[in-house]
C-alpha positions as a printed Julia matrix, in Angstrom:
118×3 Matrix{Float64}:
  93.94  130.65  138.83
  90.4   132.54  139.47
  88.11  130.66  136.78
  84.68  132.04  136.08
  81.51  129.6   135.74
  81.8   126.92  133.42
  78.98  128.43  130.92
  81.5   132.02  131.07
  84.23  130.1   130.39
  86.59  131.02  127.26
  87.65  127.86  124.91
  91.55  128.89  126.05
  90.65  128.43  129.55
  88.87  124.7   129.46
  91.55  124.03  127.11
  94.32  124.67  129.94
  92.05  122.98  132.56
  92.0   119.73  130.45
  95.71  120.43  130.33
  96.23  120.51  133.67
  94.11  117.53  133.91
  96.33  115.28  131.97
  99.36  116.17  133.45
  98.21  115.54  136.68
  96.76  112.36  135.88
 100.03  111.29  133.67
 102.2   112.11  136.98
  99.74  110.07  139.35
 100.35  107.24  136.98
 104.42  107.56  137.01
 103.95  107.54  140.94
 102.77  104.19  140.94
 104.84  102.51  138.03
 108.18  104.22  140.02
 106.47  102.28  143.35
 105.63   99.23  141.61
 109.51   99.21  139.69
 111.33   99.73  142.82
 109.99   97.26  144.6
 112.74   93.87  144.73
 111.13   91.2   147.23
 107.45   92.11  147.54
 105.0    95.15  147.14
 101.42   95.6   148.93
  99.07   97.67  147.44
  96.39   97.98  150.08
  93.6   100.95  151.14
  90.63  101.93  151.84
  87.29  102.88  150.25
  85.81  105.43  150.86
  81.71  105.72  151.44
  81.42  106.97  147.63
  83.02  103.66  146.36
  86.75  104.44  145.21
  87.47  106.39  142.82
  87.85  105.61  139.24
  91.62  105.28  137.71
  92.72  104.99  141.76
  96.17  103.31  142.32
  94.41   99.81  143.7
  91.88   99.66  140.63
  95.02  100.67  137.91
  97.4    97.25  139.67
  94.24   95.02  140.21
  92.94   95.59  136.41
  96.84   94.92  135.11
  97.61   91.93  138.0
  94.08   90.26  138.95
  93.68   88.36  135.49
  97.01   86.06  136.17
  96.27   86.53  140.21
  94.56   83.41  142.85
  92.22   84.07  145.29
  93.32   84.09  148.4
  89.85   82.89  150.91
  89.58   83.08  154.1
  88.33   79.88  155.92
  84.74   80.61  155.28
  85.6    80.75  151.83
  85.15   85.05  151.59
  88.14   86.24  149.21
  90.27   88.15  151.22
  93.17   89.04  149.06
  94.16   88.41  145.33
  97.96   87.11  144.9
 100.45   87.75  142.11
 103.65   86.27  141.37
 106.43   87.58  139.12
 106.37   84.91  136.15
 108.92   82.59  136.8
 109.22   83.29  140.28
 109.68   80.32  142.52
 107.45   81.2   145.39
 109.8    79.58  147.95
 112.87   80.92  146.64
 114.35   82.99  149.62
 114.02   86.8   149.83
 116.75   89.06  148.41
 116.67   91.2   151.34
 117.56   90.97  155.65
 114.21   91.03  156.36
 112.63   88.57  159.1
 111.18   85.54  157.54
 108.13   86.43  155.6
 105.35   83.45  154.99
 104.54   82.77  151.61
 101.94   85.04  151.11
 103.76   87.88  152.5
 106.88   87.03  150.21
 104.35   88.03  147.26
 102.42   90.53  146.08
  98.48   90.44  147.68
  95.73   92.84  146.56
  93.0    92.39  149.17
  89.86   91.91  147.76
  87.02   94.67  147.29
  83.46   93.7   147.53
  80.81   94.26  144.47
């Protein structure tokens, strides 16, 4: 859709830009709960940032705002965070994997958010 300047914009025009908007956003969002629901033994949620900083309502900052609060920091030896790492309530961390995947250390048999500076 050809859309003139904002200021020669008709109301019925922003109104089906912030339309589209939402729906995108809404559809982004049902991406990531269908990833995070179909996961069974473990999910990663890694990336990277871009120059800019990321961007806001990204996949990483939607799981780290919902999973960080109950998450423990996972340091390196110097003591820099490296990752953040979430269990499943009532999860026994050693309990073996559902699946026939090679043997997975502990950390890897949860889910780790790596850690974001600032």
């Amino acid at each position: 859709m050809w859309l003139p300047v904002k200021a020669e914009r008709m109301s019925w025009q922003t109104e089906a830009i912030d339309k589209f908007r939402a729906s995108a956003a809404e559809e982004y969002r049902r991406l990531l709960y269908v990833a995070m629901t179909r996961a069974e033994d473990r999910l990663i949620i890694c990336g990277w940032q871009p120059a800019k900083g990321p961007k806001e309502g990204c996949w990483y900052d939607l799981a780290a705002r919902a999973l960080k609060p109950e998450a423990e920091e996972v340091a390196a030896p110097d003591g820099t965070v490296t990752a953040w790492l979430w269990r499943k309530p009532g999860t026994d961390p050693a309990a073996p994997l559902k699946s026939t995947a090679p043997t997975l250390s502990l950390r890897q048999r949860n889910l780790l958010l790596p850690c974001r500076s600032g």
